[in-house]
C-alpha positions as CSV (number, residue, x, y, z in Angstrom):
1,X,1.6,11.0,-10.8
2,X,-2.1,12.4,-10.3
3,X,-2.8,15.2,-8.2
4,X,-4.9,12.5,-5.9
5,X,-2.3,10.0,-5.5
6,X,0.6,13.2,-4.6
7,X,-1.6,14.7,-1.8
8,X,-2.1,11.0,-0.6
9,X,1.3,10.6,-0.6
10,X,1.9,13.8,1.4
11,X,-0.6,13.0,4.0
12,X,0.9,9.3,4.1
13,X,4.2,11.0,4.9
14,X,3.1,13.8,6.9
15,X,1.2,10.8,9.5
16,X,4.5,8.9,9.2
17,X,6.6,11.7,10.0
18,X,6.6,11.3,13.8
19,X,7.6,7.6,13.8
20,X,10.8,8.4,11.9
21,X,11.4,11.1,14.0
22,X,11.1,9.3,17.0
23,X,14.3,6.8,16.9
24,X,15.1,7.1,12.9
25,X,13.9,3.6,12.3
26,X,13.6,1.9,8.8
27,X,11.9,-1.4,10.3
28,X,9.5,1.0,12.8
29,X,8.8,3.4,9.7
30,X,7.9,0.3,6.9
31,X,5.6,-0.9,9.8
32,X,4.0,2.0,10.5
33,X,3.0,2.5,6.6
34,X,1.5,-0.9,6.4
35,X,0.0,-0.3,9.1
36,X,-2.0,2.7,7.6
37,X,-2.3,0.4,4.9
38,X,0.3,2.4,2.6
39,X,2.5,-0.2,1.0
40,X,4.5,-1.2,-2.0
41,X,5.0,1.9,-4.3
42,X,3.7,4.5,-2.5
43,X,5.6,3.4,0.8
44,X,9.1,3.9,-1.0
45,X,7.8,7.3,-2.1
46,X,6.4,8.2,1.3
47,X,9.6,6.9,2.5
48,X,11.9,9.1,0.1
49,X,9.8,12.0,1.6
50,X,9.7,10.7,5.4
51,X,13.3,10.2,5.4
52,X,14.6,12.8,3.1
53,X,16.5,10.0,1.0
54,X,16.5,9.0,-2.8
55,X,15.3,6.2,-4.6
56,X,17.4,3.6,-3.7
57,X,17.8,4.1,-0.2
58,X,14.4,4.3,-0.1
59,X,14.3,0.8,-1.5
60,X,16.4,-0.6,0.1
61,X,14.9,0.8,3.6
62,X,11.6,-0.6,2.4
63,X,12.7,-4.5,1.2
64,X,15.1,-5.0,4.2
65,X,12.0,-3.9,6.8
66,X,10.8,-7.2,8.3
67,X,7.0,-6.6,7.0
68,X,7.8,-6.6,2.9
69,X,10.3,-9.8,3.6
70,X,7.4,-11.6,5.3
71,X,5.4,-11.0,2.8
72,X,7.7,-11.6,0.2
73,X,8.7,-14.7,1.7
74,X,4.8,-15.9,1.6
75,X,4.3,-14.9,-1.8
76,X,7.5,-16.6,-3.1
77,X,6.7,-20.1,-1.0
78,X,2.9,-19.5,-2.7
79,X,4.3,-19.2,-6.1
80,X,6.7,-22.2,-5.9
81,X,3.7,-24.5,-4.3
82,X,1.5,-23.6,-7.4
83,X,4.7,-24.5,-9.9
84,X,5.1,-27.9,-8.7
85,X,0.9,-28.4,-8.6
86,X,1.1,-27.5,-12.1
87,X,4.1,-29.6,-13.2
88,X,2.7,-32.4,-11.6
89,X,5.7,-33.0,-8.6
């Protein structure tokens, strides 16, 4: 990881830091990054620092939060539409 991206992900997790503190909240935390427009990656590694955690919990804090299985959700319902438009059903 770069020297940019690390500091970003230490600010990410120092702004964060509050809203885990506050009621120790995997939903309230995941909706807090995207909110601050830090998602994907760098919210499970802001999340492993946030929450003190490793990889995996930090994964699975950051799929089960509402806001990535929305999207997720979207994106798979997007993909399947444009398989059928392209296999003619």
């Amino acid at each position: 990881m770069d020297a940019e991206r690390k500091a970003r992900i230490t600010d990410l997790a120092a702004a964060a830091q509050p809203t885990w503190a506050e009621n120790h909240d995997g939903s309230a935390l995941q909706d807090h990054l995207k909110g601050i427009d830090c998602n994907g990656v760098d919210a499970v590694m802001v999340t492993m620092q946030v929450v003190g955690c490793d990889l995996r919990t930090a994964q699975d804090l950051f799929f089960s939060a509402p806001c990535p299985a929305a999207e997720r959700a979207f994106h798979n319902a997007a993909m399947e539409a444009l398989e059928r438009s392209q296999s003619g059903v």
